[in-house]
C-alpha positions in Angstrom: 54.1 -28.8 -125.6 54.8 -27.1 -122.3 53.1 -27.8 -118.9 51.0 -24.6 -119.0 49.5 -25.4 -122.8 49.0 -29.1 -121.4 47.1 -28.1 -118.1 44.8 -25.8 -120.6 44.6 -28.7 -122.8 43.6 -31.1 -119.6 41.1 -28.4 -118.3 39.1 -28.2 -121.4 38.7 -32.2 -121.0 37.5 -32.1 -117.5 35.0 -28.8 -118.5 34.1 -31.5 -121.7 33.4 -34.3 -119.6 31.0 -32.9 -116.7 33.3 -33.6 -113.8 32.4 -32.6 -110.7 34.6 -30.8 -107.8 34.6 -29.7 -104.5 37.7 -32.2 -103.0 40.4 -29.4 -103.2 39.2 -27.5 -106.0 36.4 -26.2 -107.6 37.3 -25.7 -111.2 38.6 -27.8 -113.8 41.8 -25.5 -114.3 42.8 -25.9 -111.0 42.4 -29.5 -111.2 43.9 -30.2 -114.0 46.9 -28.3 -112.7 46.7 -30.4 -109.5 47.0 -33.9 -112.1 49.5 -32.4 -113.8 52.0 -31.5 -111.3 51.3 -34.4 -109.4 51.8 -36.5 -112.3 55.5 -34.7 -112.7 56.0 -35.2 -109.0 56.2 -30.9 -109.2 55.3 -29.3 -105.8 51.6 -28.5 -106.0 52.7 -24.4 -105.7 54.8 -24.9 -108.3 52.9 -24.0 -111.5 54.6 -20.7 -111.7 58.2 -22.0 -111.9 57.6 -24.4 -114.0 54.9 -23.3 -116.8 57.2 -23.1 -119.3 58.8 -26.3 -119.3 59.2 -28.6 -122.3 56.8 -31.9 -121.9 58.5 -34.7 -123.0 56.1 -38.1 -125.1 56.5 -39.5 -121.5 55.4 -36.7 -119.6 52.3 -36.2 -121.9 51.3 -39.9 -121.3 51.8 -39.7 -117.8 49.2 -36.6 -117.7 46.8 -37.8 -120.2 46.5 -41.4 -118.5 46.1 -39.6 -114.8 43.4 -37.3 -116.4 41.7 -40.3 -118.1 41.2 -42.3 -115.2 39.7 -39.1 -113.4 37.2 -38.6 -116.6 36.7 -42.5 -116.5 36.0 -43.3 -113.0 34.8 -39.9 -111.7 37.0 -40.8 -108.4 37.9 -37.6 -106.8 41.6 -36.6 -107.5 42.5 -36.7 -103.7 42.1 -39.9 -104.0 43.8 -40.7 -107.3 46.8 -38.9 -106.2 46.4 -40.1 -102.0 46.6 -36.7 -100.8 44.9 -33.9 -100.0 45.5 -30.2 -98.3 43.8 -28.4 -95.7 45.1 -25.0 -94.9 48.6 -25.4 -96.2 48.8 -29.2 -94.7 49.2 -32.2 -96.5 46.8 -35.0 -95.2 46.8 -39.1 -96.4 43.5 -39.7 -97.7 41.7 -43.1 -99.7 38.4 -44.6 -100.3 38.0 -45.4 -96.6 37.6 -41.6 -95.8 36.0 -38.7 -97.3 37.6 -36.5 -98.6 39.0 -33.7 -95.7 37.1 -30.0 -96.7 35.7 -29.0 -93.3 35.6 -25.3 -92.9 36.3 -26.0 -89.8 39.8 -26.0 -90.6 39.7 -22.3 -91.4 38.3 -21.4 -88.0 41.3 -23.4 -86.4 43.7 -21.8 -88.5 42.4 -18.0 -88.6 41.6 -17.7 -84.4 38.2 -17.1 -85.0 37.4 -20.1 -82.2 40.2 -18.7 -80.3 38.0 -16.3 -77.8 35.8 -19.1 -77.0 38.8 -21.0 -75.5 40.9 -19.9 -72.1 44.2 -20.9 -70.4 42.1 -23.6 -68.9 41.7 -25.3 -72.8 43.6 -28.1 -72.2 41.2 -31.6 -73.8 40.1 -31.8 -77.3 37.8 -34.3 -78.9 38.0 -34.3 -82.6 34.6 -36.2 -83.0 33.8 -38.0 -86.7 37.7 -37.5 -87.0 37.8 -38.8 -90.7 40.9 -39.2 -91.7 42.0 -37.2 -88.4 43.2 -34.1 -90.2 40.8 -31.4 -87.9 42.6 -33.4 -84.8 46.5 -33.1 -86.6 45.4 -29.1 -87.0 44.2 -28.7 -83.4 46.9 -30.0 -82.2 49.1 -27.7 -84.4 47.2 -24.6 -83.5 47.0 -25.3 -79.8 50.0 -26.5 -78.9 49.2 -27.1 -74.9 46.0 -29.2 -75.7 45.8 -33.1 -76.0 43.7 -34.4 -78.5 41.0 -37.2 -79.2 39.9 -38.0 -82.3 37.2 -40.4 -82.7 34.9 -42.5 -85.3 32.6 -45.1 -85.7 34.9 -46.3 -88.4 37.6 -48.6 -87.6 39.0 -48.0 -91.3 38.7 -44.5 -91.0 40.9 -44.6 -88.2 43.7 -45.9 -89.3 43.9 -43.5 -91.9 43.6 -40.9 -89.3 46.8 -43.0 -87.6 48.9 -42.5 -90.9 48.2 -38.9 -90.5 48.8 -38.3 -87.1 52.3 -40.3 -87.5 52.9 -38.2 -90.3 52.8 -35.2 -88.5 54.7 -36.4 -85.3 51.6 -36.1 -83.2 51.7 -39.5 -81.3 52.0 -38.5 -78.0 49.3 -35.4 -78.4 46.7 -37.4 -80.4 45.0 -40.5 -79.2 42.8 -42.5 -81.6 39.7 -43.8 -80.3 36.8 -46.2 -81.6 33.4 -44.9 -80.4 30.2 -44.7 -81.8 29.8 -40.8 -81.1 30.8 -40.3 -77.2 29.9 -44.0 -76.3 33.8 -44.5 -75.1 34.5 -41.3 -74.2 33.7 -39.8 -70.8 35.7 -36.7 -71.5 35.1 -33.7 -70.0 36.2 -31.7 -73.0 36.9 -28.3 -73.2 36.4 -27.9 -76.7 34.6 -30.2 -79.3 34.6 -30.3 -82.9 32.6 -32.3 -85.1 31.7 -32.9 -88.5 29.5 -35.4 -88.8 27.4 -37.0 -91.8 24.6 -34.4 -92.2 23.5 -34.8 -95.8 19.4 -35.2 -96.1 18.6 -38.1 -97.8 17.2 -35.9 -100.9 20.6 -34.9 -101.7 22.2 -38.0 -101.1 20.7 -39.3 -103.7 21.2 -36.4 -106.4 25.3 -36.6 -105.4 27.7 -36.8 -108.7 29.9 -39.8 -108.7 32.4 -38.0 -107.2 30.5 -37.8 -103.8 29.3 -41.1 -104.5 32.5 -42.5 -104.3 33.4 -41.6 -100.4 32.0 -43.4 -97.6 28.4 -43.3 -97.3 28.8 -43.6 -93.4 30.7 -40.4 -93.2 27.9 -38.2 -95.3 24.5 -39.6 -95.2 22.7 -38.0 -92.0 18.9 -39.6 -92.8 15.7 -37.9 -93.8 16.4 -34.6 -92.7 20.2 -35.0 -92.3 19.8 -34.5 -88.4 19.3 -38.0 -87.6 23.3 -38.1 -85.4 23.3 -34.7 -85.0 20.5 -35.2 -82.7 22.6 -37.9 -80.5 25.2 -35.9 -80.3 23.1 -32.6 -79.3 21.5 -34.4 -76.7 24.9 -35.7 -75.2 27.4 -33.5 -75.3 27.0 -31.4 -72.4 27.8 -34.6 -70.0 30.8 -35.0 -72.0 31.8 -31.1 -71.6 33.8 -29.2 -69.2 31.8 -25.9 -67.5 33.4 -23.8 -69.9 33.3 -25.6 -72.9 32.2 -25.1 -76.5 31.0 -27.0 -79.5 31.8 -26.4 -82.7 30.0 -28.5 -85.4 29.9 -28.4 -89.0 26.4 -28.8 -90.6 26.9 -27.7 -94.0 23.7 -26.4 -96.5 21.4 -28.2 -93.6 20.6 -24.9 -91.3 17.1 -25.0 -92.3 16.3 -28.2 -91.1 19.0 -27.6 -87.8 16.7 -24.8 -87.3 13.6 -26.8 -87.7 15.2 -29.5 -85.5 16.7 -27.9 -82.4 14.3 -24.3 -82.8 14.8 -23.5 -78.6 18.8 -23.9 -79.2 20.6 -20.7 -78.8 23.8 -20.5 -81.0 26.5 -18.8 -83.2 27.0 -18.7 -86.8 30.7 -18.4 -87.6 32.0 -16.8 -90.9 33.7 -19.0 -93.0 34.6 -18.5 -96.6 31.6 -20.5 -97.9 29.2 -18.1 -96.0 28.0 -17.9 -92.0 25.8 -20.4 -92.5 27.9 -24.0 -92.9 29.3 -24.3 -89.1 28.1 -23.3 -85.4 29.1 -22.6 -82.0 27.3 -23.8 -78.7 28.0 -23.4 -75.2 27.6 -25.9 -72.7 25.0 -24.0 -71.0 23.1 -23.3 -74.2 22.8 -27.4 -74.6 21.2 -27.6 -71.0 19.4 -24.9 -71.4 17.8 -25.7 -75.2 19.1 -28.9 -76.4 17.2 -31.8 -77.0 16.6 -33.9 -74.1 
């Protein structure tokens, strides 16, 4: 059996068995290509070059029992496999962390913050820093800046620290424990965030595979605004005159809306739509936030 007629064989398995995805890919081909390859120790780009090659007993087993345990204990692959990508980067992830898929990454990546920011850019916070991967990709894109990445979660953090040593980042990217910006006084000059915003209605309809990351770093309360608020209503003592927000609030702009309806902001374009992350000035925070 070759690798491509193995990865078809996985996929229909994963279609068979109601998986859910959204931690790096959002099929079951793709996923079962990810296993696969991983399971080979193959490059993750490397389907191409290697599609035709002969599976050994061994290789098949290795495959099958990978693909098992994803069926089995509905653990997201990133997980499974410890890693996981954003925009071309390879990121450290486990259970202590969700799972890294913020469109901010995109926004870093593609310049679309980039007009917001001036040569006076020089401090970023990276708050709700996960597994610190926005914070190792800010760091990367602006390469004058120094970067703090922050979280509530002391386990969290040192995930982010594996990362960020990874990445030779040390002496750009300080860690920091803080319950939103409870230890840091800033000012920043740009902030990104995203922060558990998931209503509590969704939280409880999320497959296992959502199930299985920190509730901490997902559920957001009733309306999913319940830090969002606290951070609104901070941020623009911890801001430089200049600065700019940019937080991630997912499928919740109806109830941002509802929460924060004398806020004046931007919608940024992402591939999932203009409605998943915004932009806000500092003045638009003293001028509309909540008090």
């Amino acid at each position: 059996m070759t690798l491509i007629e193995m990865i078809e064989r996985m996929s229909a398995r994963l279609d068979q068995a109601g998986v859910s995805f959204g931690h790096g890919t959002t099929n079951a081909f793709d996923e079962a290509a990810w296993l696969a390859l991983w399971a080979l120790h193959l490059p993750l780009d490397g389907l191409a070059a290697h599609a035709s090659r002969e599976l050994s007993r061994a290789d098949q087993a290795r495959i099958n029992a990978l693909v098992d345990e994803r069926i089995t204990t509905r653990r997201p692959a990133a997980y499974l496999t410890q890693e996981a990508w954003l925009q071309g980067v390879a990121f450290y992830v486990d259970e202590r962390v969700i799972v890294p898929r913020s469109f901010i990454a995109e926004l870093l990546a593609d310049g679309t913050i980039d007009p917001w920011l001036s040569d006076r850019t020089r401090r970023v916070l990276d708050l709700c820093t996960g597994n610190g991967s926005l914070a190792v990709l800010a760091a990367m894109a602006y390469p004058d800046v120094t970067v703090e990445a922050a979280d509530l979660s002391a386990d969290a953090l040192e995930v982010a620290r594996i990362n960020v040593e990874r990445h030779g980042l040390t002496e750009r990217v300080r860690l920091v424990h803080s319950d939103l910006f409870d230890a840091l006084p800033g000012p920043y000059d740009l902030i990104l965030c995203n922060p558990p915003y998931v209503n509590a209605r969704s939280m409880a309809a999320l497959p296992p595979e959502y199930q299985a990351e920190p509730a901490l770093a997902l559920a957001g309360g009733d309306d999913g605004m319940d830090l969002v608020r606290r951070l609104l209503r901070d941020a623009a003592a911890r801001m430089s005159e200049d600065a700019v927000l940019v937080l991630e609030i997912g499928n919740e702009r109806e109830h941002f809306e509802a929460a924060f309806p004398q806020l004046e902001v931007v919608w940024l374009a992402t591939s999932a739509g203009d409605e998943q992350v915004l932009l806000v000035t500092r003045d638009a925070l003293l001028a509309g936030g909540p008090r």
